[in-house]
C-alpha positions as CSV (number, residue, x, y, z in Angstrom):
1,X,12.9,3.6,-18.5
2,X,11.9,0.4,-17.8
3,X,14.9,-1.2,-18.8
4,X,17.0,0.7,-16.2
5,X,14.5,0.2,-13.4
6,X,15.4,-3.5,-14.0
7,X,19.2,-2.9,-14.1
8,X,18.7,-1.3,-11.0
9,X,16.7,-3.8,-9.3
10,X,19.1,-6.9,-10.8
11,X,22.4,-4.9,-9.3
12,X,20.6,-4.6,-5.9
13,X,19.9,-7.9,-5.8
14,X,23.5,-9.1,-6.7
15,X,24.4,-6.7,-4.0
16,X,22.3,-8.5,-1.3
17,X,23.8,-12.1,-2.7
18,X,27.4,-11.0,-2.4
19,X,26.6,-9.4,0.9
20,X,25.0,-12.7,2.3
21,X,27.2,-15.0,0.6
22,X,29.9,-13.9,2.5
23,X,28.3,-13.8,5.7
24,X,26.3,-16.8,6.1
25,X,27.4,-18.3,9.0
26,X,28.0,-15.4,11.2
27,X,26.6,-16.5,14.6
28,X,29.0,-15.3,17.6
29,X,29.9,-11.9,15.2
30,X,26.8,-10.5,15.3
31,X,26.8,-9.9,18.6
32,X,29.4,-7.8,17.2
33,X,27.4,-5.6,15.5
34,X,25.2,-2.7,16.8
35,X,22.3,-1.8,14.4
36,X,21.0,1.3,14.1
37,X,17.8,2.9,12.5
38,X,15.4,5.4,12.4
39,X,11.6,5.4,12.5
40,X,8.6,8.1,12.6
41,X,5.4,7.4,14.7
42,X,2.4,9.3,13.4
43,X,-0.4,11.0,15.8
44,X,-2.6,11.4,13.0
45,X,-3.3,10.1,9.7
46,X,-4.6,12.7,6.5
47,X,-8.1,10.3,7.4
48,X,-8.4,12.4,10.8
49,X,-7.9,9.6,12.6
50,X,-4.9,8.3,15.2
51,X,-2.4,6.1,13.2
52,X,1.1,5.1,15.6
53,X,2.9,3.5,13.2
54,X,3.1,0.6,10.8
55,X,5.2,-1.2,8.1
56,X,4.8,0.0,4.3
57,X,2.0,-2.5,3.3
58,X,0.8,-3.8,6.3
59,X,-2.6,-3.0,7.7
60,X,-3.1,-0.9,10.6
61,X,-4.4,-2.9,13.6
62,X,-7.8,-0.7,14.3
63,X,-7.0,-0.7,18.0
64,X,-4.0,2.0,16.6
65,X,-6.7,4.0,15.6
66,X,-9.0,6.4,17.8
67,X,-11.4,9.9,17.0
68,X,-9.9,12.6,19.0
69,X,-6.8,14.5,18.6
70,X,-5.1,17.8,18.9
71,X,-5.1,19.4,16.5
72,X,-2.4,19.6,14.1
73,X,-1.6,16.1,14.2
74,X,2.4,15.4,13.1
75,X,4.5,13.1,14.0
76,X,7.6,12.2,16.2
77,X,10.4,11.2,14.2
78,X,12.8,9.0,16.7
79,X,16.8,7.5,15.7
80,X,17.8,4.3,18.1
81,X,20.8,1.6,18.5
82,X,21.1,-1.5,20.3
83,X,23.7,-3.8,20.4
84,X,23.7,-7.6,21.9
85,X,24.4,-6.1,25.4
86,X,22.0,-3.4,25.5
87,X,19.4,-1.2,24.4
88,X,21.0,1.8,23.5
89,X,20.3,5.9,23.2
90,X,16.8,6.4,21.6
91,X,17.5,10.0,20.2
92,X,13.7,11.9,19.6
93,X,14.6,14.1,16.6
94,X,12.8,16.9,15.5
95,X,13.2,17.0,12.0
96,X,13.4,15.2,9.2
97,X,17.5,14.2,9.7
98,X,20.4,15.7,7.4
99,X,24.1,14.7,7.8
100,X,24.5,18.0,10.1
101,X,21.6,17.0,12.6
102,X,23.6,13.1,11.7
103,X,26.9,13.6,12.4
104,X,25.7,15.3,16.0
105,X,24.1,11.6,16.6
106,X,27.1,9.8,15.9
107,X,29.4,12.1,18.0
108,X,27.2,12.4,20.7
109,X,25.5,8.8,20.9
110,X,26.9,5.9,18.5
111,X,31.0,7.1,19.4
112,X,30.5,6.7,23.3
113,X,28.3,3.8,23.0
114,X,30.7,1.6,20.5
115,X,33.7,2.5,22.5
116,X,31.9,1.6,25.4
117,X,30.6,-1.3,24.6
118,X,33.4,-2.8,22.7
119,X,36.9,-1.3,24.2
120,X,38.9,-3.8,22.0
121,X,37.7,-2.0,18.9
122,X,36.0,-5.3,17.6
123,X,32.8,-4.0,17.2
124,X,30.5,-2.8,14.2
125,X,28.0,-0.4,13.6
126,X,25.2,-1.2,10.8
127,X,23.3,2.1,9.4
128,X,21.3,1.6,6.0
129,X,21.7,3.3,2.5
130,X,19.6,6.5,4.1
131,X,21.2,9.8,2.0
132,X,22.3,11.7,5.5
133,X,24.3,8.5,6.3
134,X,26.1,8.8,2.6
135,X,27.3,12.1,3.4
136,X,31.0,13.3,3.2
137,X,31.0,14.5,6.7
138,X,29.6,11.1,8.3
139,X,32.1,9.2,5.7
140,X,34.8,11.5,7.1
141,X,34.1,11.2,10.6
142,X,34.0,7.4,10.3
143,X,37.3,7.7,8.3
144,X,38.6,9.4,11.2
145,X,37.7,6.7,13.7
146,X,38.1,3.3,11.8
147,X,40.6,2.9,14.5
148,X,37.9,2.4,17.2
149,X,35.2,0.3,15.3
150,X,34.3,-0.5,11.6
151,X,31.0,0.8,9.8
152,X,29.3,-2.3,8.7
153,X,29.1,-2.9,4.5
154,X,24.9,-2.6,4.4
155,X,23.0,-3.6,1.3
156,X,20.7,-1.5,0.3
157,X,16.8,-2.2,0.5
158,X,17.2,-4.6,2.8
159,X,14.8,-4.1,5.8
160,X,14.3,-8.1,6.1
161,X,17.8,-8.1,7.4
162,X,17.6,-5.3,10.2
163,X,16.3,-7.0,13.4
164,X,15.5,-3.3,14.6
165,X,12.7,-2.9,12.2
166,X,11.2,-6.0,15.0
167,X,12.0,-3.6,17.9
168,X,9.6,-0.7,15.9
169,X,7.4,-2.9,16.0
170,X,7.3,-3.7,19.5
171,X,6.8,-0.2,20.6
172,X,4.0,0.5,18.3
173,X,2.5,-3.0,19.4
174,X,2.7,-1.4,23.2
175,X,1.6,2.2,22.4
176,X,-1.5,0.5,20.8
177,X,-2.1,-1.8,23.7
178,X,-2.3,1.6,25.8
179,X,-5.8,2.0,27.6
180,X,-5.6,5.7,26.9
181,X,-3.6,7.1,23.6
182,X,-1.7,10.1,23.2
183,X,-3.6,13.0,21.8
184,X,-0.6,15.4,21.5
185,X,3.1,15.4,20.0
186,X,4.8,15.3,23.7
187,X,2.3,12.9,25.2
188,X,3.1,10.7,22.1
189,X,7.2,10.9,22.3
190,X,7.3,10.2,26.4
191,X,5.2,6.7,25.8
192,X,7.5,6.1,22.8
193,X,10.4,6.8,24.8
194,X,9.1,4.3,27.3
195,X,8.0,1.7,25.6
196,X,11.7,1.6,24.3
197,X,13.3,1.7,27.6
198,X,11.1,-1.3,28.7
199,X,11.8,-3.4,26.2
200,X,13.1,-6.7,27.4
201,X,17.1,-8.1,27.2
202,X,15.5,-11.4,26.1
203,X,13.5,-9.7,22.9
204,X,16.2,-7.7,21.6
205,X,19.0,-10.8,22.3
206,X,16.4,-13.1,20.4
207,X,16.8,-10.8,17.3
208,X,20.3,-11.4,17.1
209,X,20.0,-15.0,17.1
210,X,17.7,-15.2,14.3
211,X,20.1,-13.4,11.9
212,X,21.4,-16.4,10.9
213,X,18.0,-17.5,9.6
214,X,17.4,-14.1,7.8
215,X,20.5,-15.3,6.1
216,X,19.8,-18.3,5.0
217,X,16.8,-16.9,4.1
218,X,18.3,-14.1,1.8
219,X,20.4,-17.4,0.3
220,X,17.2,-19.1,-0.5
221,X,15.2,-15.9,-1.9
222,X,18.2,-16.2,-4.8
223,X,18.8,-11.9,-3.1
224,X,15.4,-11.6,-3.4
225,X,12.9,-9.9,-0.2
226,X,11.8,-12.4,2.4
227,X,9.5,-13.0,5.1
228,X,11.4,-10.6,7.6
């Protein structure tokens, strides 16, 4: 068992090397490229208490956390995109996504938003290794319109090179900057959904222009995770 877990691990790495390899100076193209993610802010953690959101192994900044809640806790469960021009749709969704509730995203939001945005058909869309975005319907319907942009080769488990993981973190650093928190699932997806839309040109356009760095820093890691 072991063995394969390192098998596993090694082939993901060499994954992330060929990836990056081929891409590492990439500077005007990414503003190509419109990333795309999901993320799930929490109203209350198993403790009781109020917990936003945070990364997997990073501590939880106490002003995120307050006593009183509704009850029932939960969670809203959100799917964005933004591209160097713009912020772009920040879709609430109410469960956890399948392909079906995927494909309705990609139909409805990313199709008018790439065309939009990049009329010559230049432009990319980057979605990770999530299982709904592996599905035959979604690999269909992109088959169906390579003609209008291209679905961005992603290697897997690799978080340190999606700047929209930064933007996640931007809203949960303004919902826990908020004098009074939400205490209920709707109160909770409104400031989400603001705190998106308020998020400045100069921040996102910032995250394009460090992905060369992540790069290099991929390059330097030998595949391995970095600092992102």
């Amino acid at each position: 068992m072991q063995q394969s877990i390192c098998e596993a691990t090694t082939r993901t790495t060499l994954r992330r090397m060929g990836y990056n390899s081929r891409r590492p100076h990439w500077v005007e193209d990414w503003k190509n490229v419109a990333w795309s993610d999901e993320s799930r802010f929490l109203l209350r953690h198993s403790d009781g208490r109020v917990r936003i959101w945070h990364k997997q192994n990073e501590d939880m900044d106490p002003s995120c956390l307050v006593t009183t809640v509704q009850a029932g806790g939960g969670g809203v469960m959100v799917w964005g995109m933004f591209s160097w021009h713009t912020l772009g749709p920040l879709v609430p969704i109410g469960h956890r996504l399948n392909a079906t509730a995927y494909l309705s995203i990609i139909s409805d939001h990313v199709h008018p938003f790439m065309t939009t945005m990049y009329p010559s058909s230049d432009g990319y869309f980057q979605q990770d290794y999530a299982p709904c975005h592996k599905a035959r319907i979604i690999s269909n319907w992109f088959l169906e319109h390579d003609n209008e942009f291209t679905v961005l080769k992603w290697p897997p488990q690799s978080p340190d090179l999606d700047p929209i993981e930064h933007l996640w973190d931007v809203v949960e650093r303004e919902l826990c900057a908020l004098d009074v928190h939400s205490t209920n699932l709707h109160q909770l997806q409104d400031a989400i959904l603001s705190m998106w839309a308020n998020i400045s040109k100069e921040c996102f356009q910032h995250l394009f222009e460090s992905m060369p760095r992540r790069i290099k820093a991929v390059l330097k890691a030998k595949g391995a995770q970095t600092q992102y």
